[in-house]
N, C-alpha and C positions, 0 to 999 in steps of 0.2 A: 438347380445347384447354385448354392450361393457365392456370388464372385468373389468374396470376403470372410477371412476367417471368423470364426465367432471370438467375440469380446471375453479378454479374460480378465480376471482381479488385476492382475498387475497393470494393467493397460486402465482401467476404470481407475485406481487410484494416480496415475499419471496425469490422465486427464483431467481430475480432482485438484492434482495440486498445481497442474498448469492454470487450471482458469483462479485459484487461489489468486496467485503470482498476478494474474492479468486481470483480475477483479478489481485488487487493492491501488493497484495503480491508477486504474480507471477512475473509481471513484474520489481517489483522494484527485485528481486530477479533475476532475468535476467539480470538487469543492474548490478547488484551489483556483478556477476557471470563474467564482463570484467574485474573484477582486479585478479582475480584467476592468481597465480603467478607472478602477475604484481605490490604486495603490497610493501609498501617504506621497509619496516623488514620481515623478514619471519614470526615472530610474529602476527604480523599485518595481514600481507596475509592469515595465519590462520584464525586471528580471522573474519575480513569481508567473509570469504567461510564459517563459521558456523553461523555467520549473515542469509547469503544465504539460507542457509541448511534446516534453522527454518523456515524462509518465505514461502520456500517450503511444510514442510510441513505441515506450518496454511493453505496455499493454498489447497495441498491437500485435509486437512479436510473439506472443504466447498466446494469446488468442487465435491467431494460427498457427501455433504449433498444434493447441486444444486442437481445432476444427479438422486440420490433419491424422490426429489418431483419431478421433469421430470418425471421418468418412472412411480410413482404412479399416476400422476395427467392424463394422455395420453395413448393411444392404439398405441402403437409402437413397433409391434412383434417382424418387422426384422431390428430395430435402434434405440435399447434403448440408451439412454443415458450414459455417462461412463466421470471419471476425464480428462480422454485419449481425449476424443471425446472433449468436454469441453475444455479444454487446447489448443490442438492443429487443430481442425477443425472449430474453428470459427472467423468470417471475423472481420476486425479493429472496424467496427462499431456497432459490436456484444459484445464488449469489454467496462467492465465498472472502468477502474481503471481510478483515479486520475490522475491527468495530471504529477504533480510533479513526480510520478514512471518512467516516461518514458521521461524524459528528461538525455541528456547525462550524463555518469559517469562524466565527466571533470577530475578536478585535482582531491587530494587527498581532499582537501580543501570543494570543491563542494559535495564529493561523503559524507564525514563524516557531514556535515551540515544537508545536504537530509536526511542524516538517525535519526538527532538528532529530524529534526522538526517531522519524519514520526513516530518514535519509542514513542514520547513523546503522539501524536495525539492516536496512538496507544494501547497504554497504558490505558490513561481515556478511550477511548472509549472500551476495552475491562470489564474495572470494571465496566463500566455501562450494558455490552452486559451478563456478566456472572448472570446477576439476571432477562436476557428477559423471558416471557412467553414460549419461544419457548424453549423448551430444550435443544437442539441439537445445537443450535445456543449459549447458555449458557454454557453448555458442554466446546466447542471448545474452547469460549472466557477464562475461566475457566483453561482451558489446557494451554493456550499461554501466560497467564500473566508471567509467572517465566521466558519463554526465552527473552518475551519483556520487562521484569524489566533490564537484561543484556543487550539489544539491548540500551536502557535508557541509563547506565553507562557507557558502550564503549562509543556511539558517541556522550556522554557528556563531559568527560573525555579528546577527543579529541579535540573538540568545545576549553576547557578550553587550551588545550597546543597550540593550534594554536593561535587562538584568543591575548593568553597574551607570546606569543612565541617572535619571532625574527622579526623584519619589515617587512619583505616579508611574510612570515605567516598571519600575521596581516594583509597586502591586500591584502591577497588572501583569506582570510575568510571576507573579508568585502563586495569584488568583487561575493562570494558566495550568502552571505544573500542580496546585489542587485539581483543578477539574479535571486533567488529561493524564496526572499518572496512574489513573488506577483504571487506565485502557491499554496501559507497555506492557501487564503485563501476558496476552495475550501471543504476543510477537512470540513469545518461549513455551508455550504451554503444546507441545504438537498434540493433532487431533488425527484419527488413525490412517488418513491419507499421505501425512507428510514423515510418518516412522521408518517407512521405505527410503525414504529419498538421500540416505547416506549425509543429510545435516549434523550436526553435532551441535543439540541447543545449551547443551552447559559450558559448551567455550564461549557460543555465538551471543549469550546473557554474558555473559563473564567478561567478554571484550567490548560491548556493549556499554554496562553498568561503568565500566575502565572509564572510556571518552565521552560517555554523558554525564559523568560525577566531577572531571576534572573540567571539563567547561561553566558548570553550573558552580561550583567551586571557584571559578576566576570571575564570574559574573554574578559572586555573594547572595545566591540562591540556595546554596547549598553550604554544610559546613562537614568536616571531616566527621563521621561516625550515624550522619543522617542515614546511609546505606540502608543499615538495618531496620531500621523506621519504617524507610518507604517503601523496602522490601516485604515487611509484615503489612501490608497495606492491602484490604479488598479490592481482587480485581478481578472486572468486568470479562467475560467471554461469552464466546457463541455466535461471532460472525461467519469465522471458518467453516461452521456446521449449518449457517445460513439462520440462522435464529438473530434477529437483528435490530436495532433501534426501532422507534415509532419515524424517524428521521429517515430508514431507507425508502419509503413506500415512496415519498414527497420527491429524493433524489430522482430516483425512476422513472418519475410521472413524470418529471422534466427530461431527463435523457432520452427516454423511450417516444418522446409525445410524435413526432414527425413521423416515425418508421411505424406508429403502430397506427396512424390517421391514414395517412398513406402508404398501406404496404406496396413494398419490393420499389419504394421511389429511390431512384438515384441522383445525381448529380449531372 
């Protein structure tokens, strides 16, 4: 007799979009984790490692939310589930972060852009997530808003002193928003895990497109009627569905390298 009900759809795509939620953080938190000692100020280099720090631990939290309907939903005596297991024992295609996460730090330029468009994306979609049906899922969303309102003002802030900075700043925030907008828009496009989850992606674009057109706007990136431009713009998908750069294999190889040379090593 199995001590555990049997897994149903609803409960699979939950666990879908939780590890989504704690994919994306993870990784961009990994990426975000190569300028550790390598920031242009020491200031700075602080402040992108507590950037890190936070992503870390939204991930954490959903990563055991994940491993929790795992072990409820499943008879798995001698392999339950765990953040650990999660984290580090599953293969690229098992992986549901955004594509935009795992594209390289590049300059400084690149890495503050990635976090403006992620943090902002971020943000709505957590004041939308902290009133889900799902508690737990509310909870978390609930808990991250105050570090991601900071994540907001940092790689805003940033955005604005590059953007309206010195000439070379200026095209290397321009060379950014070429290479990174046509990975936004993915953020909107849901894939059939996230339909359920009571989101609303035509606000959550809409509010979105709002505060990332008026900062880029004050920091002469942008000019009033570009919208529709960068809107008609090809973009990139297929992380959410685990289809993924040549760049996730490499991230992997380094997150995973310890837990899979030595399994079940702790601290």
């Amino acid at each position: 007799m199995n001590a555990h009900p049997p897994i149903n759809y609803s409960t699979i795509q939950l666990v879908k979009y939780t590890l989504h939620l704690a994919d994306s953080n993870l990784i961009l938190a990994q990426r975000n984790g190569e300028w550790c000692a390598h920031g242009p100020v020491l200031e700075q280099d602080i402040a992108i490692t507590n950037i890190t720090l936070d992503l870390i631990g939204q991930s954490r939290n959903f990563y055991q939310y994940a491993a929790q309907l795992i072990n409820q939903s499943t008879e798995q005596p001698n392999n339950e589930a765990t953040e650990d297991s999660l984290a580090y024992l599953r293969t690229e295609r098992e992986f549901k972060n955004l594509l935009i996460t795992e594209l390289p730090a590049g300059d400084w330029a690149q890495t503050v852009l990635r976090q403006f468009f992620y943090s902002y994306y971020q943000l709505g979609l957590y004041e939308q997530l902290q009133n889900s049906t799902d508690a737990q899922i509310a909870a978390i969303a609930a808990k991250s808003i105050k570090e991601t309102k900071y994540h907001v003002k940092w790689s805003s802030d940033w955005v604005l002193r590059l953007g309206d900075g010195t000439e070379e700043s200026h095209q290397r925030m321009l060379k950014a928003l070429e290479m990174l907008w046509q990975y936004t828009g993915e953020m909107f496009a849901p894939v059939e895990y996230e339909l359920n989850m009571g989101i609303d992606f035509k606000e959550l674009k809409e509010g979105w497109e709002q505060q990332v057109f008026a900062v880029l706007e004050a920091a002469t990136l942008f000019q009033a009627g570009d919208g529709a431009q960068l809107n008609s713009a090809y973009m990139q998908a297929g992380g959410k569905t685990g289809v993924h750069t040549e760049r996730m294999g490499f991230i992997l190889t380094e997150l995973q390298y310890l837990q899979r040379t030595y399994p079940g090593a702790i601290w």
